[in-house]
C-alpha positions as CSV (number, residue, x, y, z in Angstrom):
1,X,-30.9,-38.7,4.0
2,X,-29.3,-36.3,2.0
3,X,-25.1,-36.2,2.3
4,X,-24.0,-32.3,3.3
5,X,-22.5,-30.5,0.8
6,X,-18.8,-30.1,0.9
7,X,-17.9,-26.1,1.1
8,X,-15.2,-25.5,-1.4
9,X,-12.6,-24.0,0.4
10,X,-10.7,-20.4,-0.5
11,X,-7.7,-22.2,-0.9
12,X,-8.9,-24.5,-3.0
13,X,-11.3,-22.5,-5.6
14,X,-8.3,-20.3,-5.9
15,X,-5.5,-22.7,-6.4
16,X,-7.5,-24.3,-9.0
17,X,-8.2,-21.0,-11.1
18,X,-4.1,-19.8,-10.4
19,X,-3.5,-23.2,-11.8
20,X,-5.6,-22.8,-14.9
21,X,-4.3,-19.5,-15.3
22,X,-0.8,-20.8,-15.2
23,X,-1.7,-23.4,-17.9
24,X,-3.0,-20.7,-20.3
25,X,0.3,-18.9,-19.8
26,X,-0.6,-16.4,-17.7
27,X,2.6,-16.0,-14.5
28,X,2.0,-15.3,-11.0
29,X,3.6,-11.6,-11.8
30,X,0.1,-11.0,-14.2
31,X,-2.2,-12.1,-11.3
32,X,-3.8,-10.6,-8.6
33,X,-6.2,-12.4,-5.9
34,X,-8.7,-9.7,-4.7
35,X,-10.2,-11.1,-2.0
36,X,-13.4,-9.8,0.3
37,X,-11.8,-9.5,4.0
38,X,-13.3,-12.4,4.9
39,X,-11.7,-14.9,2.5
40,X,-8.2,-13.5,3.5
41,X,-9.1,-14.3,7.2
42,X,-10.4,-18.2,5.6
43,X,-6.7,-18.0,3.5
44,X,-5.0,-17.5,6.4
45,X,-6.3,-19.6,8.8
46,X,-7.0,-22.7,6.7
47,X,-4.9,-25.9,7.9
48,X,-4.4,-27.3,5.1
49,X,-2.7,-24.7,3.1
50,X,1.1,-25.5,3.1
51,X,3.6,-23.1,4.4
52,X,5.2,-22.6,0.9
53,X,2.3,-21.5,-1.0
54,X,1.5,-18.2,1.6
55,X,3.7,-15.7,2.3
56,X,3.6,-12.5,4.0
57,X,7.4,-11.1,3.2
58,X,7.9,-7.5,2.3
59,X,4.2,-6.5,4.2
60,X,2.5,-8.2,1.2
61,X,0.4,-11.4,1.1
62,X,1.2,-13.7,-1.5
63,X,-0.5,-17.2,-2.4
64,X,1.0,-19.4,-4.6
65,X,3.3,-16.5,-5.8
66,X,0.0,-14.5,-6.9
67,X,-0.5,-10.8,-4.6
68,X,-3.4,-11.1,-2.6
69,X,-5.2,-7.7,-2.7
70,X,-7.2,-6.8,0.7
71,X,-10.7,-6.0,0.9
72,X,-12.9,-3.2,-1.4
73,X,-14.5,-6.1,-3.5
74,X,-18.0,-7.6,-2.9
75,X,-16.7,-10.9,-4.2
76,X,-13.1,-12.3,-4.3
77,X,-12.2,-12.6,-8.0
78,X,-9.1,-13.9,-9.9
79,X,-7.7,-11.1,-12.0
80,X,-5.5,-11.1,-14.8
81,X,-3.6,-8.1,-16.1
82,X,-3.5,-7.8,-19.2
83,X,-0.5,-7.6,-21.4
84,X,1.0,-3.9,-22.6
């Protein structure tokens, strides 16, 4: 019998890509998490996300330092702004 597959978590795909992002040099301040409305509902209500890396201070989501952007996206994507 064939083991399930494990469902990569929000949390977790996105931590990994802030992470790589961080390690290319890009900051927090550079990023923004666009998420569909249903992976900020999974953000929020995953368990296993420490207190410290979400925040809703100010009105504004932030994970991991990065500004979570609501909704109007098909997919959630990890932008990077680019530098002026």
């Amino acid at each position: 019998m064939k083991a399930p597959a494990l469902r990569v978590t929000v949390a977790s795909r996105f931590r990994a890509e802030i992470e790589q992002a961080a390690q290319e040099g890009v900051k927090p301040g550079k990023m923004a998490l666009h998420l569909t409305l249903g992976d900020v509902e999974h953000l929020k209500r995953d368990r296993a996300v420490p207190v410290a890396d979400i925040s809703f201070a100010g009105g504004k989501m932030t994970y991991l330092g990065v500004t979570v952007v609501k909704g109007d996206v098909p997919q959630s994507i990890l932008l990077r702004k680019k530098a002026a």
